[in-house]
N, C-alpha and C positions, 0 to 999 in steps of 0.2 A: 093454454095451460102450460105450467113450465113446472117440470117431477124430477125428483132425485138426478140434480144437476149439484155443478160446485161454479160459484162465481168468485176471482181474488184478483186483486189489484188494479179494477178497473176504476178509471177516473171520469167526469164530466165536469168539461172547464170552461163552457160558455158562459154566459151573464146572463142570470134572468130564467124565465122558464125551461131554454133552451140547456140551462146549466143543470137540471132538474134529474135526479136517478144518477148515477153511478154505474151500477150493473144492469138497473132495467128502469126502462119510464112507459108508464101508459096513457095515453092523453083521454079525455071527454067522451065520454061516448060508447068506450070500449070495456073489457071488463078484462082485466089478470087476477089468474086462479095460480096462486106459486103455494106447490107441496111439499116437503122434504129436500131443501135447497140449502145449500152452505152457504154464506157471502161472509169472505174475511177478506180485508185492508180495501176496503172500494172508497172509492170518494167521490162528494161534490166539492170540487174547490171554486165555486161560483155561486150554488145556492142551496137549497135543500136537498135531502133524501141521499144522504152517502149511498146505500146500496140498492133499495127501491124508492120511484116518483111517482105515486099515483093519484092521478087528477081523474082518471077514470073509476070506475067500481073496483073494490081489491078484497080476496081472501085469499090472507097470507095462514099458513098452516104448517106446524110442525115442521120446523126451520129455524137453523141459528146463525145468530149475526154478531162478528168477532170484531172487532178493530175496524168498523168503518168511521169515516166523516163526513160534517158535511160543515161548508164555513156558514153555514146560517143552522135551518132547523131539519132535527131528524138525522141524528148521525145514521142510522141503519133505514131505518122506511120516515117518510114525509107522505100522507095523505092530502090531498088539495080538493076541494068540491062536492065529490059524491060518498057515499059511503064506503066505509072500510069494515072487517074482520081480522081480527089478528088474534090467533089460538094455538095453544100448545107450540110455543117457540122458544129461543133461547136467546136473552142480552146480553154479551158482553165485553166490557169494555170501547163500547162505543162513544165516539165524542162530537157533540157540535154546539153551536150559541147557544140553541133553544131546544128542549127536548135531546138530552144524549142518547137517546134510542131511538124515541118517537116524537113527531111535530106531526099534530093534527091541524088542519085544516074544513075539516069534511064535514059534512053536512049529518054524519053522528060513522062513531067509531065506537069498536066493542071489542074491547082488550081481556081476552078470557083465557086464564089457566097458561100464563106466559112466566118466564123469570129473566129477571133484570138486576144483574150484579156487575159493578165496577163503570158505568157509566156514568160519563160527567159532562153538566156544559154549564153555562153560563147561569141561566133559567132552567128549574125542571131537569133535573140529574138525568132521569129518567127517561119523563114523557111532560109534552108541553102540548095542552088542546087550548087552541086559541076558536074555535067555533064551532060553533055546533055541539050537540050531546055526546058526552063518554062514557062508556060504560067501563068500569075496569074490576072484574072479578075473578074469585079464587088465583090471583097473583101472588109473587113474591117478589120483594125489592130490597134489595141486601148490599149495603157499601157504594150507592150511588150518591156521587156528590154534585152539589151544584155551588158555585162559587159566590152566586150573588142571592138567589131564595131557590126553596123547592125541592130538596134532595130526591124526592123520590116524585110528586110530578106536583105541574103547574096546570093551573086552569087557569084562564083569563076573560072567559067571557063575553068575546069581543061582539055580538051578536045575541047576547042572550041565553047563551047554552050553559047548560048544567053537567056538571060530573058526577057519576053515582060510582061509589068504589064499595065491595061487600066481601068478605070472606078474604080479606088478602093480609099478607105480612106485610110488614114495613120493619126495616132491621137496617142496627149498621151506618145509620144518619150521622155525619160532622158535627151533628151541632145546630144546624142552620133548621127554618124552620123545613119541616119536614114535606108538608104539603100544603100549597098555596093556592089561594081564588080569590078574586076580584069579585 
């Protein structure tokens, strides 16, 4: 478990898995429990998850994530494999390819009572779930852009998983279409 810490300007500049997390990675097997945690300017300059990697189980809670990157997906948290929680947190301005906040991978993610403003990437302003189930409720997503589709998030369905979004705002969109699925 990792409580009322402050993580800023940490980087992860391997290639590949090893590039994975910024400020923290969890590998298979393990579980990160992260509560009341800062992360401003972290980076992956290699692959996912500017300020959290988690390929193992993750509840992320009541926590804000300022200025990370990541050069692929998941400027602030990248989920890979097992399931994730992400509740009562704070987006912003976060930037990466896919997902400027969040890049799901997992095997089902539940995006509950979070807010996401000024985040941008490529795909999926916001958040970009390429497998498995999403849950994304009572959110808000205010002035996240994405340059190519998805201002506020992208589903892709790589695997067959669904996104269910309920009770949330969506505000503040460029233009582009706002929320995209395969």
């Amino acid at each position: 478990n990792i409580t009322d810490s402050f993580f800023s300007n940490n980087d992860a500049d391997y290639f590949g898995f090893d590039g994975c997390g910024g400020a923290i990675r969890i590998e298979s097997g393990n579980t990160l429990i992260v509560m009341r945690i800062t992360f401003t300017d972290n980076g992956s300059n290699a692959w996912n998850g500017g300020a959290i990697c988690a390929i193992g189980l993750a509840t992320i809670t009541d926590s804000t994530f300022t200025n990370n990157h990541a050069v692929a997906g998941g400027g602030a948290i990248s989920t890979e494999d097992q399931q994730a929680t992400i509740e009562r947190n704070t987006f912003v301005g976060n930037q990466a390819d896919s997902g400027g906040a969040i890049h799901s991978n997992a095997t089902r993610v539940d995006i509950i009572n979070n807010t996401f403003y000024g985040n941008t990437a490529t795909n999926g302003g916001a958040i970009d779930i390429r497998m498995g189930n999403g849950y994304i409720v009572n959110s808000t997503f205010a002035a996240n852009v994405a340059s190519n589709v998805a201002d506020a998030f992208q589903e892709q369905a790589v695997n067959g998983g669904n996104v269910y979004i309920a009770n949330s705002i969506i505000s503040g969109i460029s233009g582009q279409d706002t929320c995209h699925g395969s």
